[in-house]
VEXDOKE-318056 format. One record per residue (C-alpha): residue number from 0; x negated, y negated, z; residue in one letter. Coordinates in steps of 0.1 Angstrom, whole numbers. Each point is the difference from the previous one (the first is absolute). Layout:
N
pos: NUM&xx: X&yy: Y&zz: Z&code: A
...
! end
This chain:
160
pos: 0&xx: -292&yy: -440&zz: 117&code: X
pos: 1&xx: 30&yy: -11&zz: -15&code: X
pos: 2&xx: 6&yy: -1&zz: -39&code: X
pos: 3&xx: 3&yy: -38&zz: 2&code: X
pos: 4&xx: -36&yy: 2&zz: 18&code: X
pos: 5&xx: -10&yy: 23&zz: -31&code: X
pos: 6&xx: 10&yy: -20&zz: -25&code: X
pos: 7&xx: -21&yy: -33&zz: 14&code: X
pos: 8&xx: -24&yy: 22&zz: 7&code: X
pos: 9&xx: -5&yy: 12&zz: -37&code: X
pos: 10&xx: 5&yy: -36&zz: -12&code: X
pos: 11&xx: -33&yy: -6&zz: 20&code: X
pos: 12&xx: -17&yy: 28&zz: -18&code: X
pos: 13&xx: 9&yy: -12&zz: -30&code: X
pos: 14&xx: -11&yy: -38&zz: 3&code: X
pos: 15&xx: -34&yy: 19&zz: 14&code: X
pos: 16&xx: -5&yy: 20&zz: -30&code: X
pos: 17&xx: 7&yy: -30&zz: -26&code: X
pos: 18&xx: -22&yy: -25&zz: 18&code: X
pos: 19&xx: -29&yy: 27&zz: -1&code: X
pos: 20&xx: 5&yy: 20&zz: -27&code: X
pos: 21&xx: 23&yy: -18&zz: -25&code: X
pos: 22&xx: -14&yy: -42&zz: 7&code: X
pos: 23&xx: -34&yy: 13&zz: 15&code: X
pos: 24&xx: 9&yy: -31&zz: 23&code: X
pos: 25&xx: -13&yy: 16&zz: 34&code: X
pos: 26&xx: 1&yy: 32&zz: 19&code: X
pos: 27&xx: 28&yy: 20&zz: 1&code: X
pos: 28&xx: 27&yy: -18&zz: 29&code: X
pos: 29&xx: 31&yy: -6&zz: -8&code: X
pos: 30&xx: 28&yy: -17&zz: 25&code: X
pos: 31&xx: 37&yy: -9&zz: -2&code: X
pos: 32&xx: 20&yy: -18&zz: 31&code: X
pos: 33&xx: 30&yy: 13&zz: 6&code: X
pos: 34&xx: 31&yy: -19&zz: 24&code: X
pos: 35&xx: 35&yy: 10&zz: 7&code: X
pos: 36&xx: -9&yy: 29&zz: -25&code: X
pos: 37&xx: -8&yy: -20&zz: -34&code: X
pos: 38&xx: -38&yy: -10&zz: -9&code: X
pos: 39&xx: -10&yy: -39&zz: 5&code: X
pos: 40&xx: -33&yy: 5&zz: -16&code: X
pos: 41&xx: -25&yy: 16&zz: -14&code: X
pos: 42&xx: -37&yy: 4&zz: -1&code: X
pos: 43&xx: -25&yy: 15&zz: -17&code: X
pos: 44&xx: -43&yy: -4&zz: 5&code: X
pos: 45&xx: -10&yy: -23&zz: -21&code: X
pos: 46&xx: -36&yy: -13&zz: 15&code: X
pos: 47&xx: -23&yy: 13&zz: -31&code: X
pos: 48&xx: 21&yy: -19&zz: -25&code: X
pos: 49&xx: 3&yy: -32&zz: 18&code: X
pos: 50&xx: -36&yy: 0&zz: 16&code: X
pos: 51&xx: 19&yy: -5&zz: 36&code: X
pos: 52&xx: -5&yy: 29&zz: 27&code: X
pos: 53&xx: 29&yy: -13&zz: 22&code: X
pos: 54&xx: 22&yy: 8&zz: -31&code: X
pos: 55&xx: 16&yy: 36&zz: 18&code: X
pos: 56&xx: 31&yy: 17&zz: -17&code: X
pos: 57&xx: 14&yy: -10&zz: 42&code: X
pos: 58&xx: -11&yy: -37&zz: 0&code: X
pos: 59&xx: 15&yy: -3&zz: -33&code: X
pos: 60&xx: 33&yy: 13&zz: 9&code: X
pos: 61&xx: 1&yy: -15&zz: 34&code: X
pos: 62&xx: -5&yy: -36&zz: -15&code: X
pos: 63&xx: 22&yy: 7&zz: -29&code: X
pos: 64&xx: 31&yy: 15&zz: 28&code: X
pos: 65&xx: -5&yy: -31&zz: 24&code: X
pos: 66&xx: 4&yy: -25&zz: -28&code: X
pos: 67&xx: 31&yy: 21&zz: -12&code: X
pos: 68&xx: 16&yy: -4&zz: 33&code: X
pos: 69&xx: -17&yy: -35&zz: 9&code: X
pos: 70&xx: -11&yy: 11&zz: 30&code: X
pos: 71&xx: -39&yy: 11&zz: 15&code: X
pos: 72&xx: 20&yy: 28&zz: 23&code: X
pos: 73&xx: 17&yy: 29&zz: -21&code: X
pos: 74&xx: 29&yy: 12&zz: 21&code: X
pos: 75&xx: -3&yy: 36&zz: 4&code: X
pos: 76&xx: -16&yy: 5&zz: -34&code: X
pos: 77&xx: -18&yy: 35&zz: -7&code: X
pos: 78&xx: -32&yy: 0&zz: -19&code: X
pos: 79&xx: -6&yy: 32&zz: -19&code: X
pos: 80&xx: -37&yy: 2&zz: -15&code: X
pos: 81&xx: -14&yy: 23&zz: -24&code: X
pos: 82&xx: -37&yy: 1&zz: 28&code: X
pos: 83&xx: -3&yy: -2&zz: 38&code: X
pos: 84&xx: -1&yy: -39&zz: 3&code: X
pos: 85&xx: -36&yy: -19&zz: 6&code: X
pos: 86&xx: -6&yy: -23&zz: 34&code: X
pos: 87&xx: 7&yy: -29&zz: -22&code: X
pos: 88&xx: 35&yy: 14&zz: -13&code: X
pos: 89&xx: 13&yy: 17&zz: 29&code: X
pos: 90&xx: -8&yy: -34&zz: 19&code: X
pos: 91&xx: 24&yy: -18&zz: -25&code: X
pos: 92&xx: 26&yy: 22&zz: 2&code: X
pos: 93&xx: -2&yy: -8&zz: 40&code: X
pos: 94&xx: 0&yy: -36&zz: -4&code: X
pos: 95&xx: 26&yy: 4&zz: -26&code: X
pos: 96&xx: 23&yy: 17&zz: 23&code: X
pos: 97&xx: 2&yy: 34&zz: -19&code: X
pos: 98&xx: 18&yy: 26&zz: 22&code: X
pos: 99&xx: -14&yy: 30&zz: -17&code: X
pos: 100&xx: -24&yy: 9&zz: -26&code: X
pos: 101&xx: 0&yy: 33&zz: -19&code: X
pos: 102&xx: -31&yy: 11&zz: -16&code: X
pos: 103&xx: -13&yy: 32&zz: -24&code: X
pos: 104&xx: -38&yy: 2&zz: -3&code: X
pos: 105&xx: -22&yy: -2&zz: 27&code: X
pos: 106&xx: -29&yy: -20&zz: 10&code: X
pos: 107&xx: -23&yy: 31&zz: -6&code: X
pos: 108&xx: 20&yy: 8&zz: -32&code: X
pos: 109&xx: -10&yy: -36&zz: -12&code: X
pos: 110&xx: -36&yy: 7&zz: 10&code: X
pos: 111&xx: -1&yy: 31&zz: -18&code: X
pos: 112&xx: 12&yy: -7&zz: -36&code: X
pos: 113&xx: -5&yy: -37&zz: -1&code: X
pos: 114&xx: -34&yy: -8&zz: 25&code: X
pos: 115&xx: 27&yy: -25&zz: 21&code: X
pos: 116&xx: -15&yy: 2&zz: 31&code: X
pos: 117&xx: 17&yy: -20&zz: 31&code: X
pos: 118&xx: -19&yy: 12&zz: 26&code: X
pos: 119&xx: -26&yy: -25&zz: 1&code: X
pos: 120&xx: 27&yy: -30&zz: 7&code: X
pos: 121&xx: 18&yy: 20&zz: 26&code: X
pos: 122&xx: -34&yy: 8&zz: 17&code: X
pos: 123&xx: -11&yy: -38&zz: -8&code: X
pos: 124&xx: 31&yy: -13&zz: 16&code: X
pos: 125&xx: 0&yy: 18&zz: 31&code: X
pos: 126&xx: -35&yy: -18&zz: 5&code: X
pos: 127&xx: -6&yy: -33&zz: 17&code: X
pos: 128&xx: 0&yy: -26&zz: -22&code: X
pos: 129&xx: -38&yy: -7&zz: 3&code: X
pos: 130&xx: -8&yy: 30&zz: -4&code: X
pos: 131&xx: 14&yy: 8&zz: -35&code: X
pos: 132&xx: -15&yy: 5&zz: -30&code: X
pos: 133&xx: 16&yy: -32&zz: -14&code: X
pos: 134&xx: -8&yy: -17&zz: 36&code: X
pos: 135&xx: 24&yy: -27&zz: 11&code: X
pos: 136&xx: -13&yy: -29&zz: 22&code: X
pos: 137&xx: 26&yy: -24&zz: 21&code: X
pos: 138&xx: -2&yy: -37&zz: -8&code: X
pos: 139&xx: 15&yy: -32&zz: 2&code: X
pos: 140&xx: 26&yy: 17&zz: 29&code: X
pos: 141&xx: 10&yy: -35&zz: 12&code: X
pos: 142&xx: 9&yy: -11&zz: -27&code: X
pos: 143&xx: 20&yy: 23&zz: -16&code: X
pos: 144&xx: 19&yy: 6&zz: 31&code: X
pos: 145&xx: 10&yy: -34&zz: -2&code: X
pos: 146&xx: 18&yy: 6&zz: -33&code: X
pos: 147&xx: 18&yy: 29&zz: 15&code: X
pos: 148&xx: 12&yy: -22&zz: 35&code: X
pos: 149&xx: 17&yy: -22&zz: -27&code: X
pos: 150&xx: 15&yy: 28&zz: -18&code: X
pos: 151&xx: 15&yy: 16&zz: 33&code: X
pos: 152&xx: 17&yy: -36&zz: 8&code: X
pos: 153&xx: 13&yy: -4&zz: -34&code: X
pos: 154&xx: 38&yy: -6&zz: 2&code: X
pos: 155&xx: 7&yy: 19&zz: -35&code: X
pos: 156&xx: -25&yy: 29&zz: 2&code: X
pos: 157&xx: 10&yy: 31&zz: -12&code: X
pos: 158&xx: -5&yy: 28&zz: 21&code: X
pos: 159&xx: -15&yy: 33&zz: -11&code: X
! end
C-alpha cells in the first residue's frame, strides 16, 4: 500500500461515513476513481434518500468519471471503495474498464454491522435462469436477434 493508495482509500471512508452517518442517505460505502494519480469522481450510497437501489457509492462514481472523461471505458482508472463491491458494482467496474479496485470492509463485515447480505444474488446468479427465484423465461428470440444483425452491419457502430 502506497500512501497515495491511503489517502484515496481514507477519502472512501470518509464519503462512507457522511452518506451513513452524517446524510443518513444509505449504508455506509463510499468510492472515489482515481487516474494518472488525481480523483475523477466520487461516490457515495445514496439509495435510501433517493428511493433507487442501483444508486451505489461505485455506480455513482463510475457514471460521474466516464462523463468527466467522455468516454464509457476508463483508461487504467483505480476504484478504491470504502466495502467489498456487490455483483452489480464490481460488474460495472468491468464493463467500465477499471484496472483495479481497492476495497476496506468486507462482504461479511457488511453483513455483520449493516444486515447487507450478497450471498443470495451471487448464489441466484450462478443458477440457470429458469430456475431463479426471480425466474427468467426466453421470448420473442427472432426478433430481437434481428435488431442485433442490423446493429453488427451498422457502418458507424461503436464498438465496446
Amino acid at each position: 500500500m502506497t500512501q497515495d493508495d491511503k489517502t484515496f482509500m481514507e477519502r472512501a471512508i470518509a464519503l462512507s461515513e457522511r452518506t451513513s452517518l452524517v446524510d443518513s442517505a444509505g449504508g455506509a460505502f463510499g468510492c472515489v476513481i482515481v487516474q494518472d494519480g488525481r480523483i475523477l469522481a466520487e461516490g457515495a450510497n445514496r439509495v435510501v434518500a433517493e428511493n433507487d437501489p442501483t444508486w451505489h457509492a461505485e455506480m455513482e462514481a463510475i457514471r460521474a468519471a466516464c462523463k468527466a472523461e467522455g468516454s464509457f471505458k476508463l483508461r487504467d482508472a483505480t476504484l478504491y471503495t470504502s466495502a467489498e463491491p456487490c455483483p452489480m458494482c464490481m460488474a460495472a467496474a468491468y464493463w467500465a474498464g477499471i484496472a483495479r479496485v481497492y476495497y476496506a470492509s468486507t462482504n461479511e463485515d457488511a453483513l455483520r454491522y449493516g444486515d447487507f447480505d450478497d450471498s443470495m444474488i451471487y448464489a441466484e446468479l450462478r443458477k440457470p435462469a429458469a430456475e431463479r427465484s426471480i425466474p427468467g423465461r426466453q421470448i420473442m428470440r427472432a426478433e430481437a436477434v434481428e435488431v442485433w444483425r442490423k446493429y453488427h452491419a451498422k457502418a458507424d457502430r461503436v464498438p465496446y
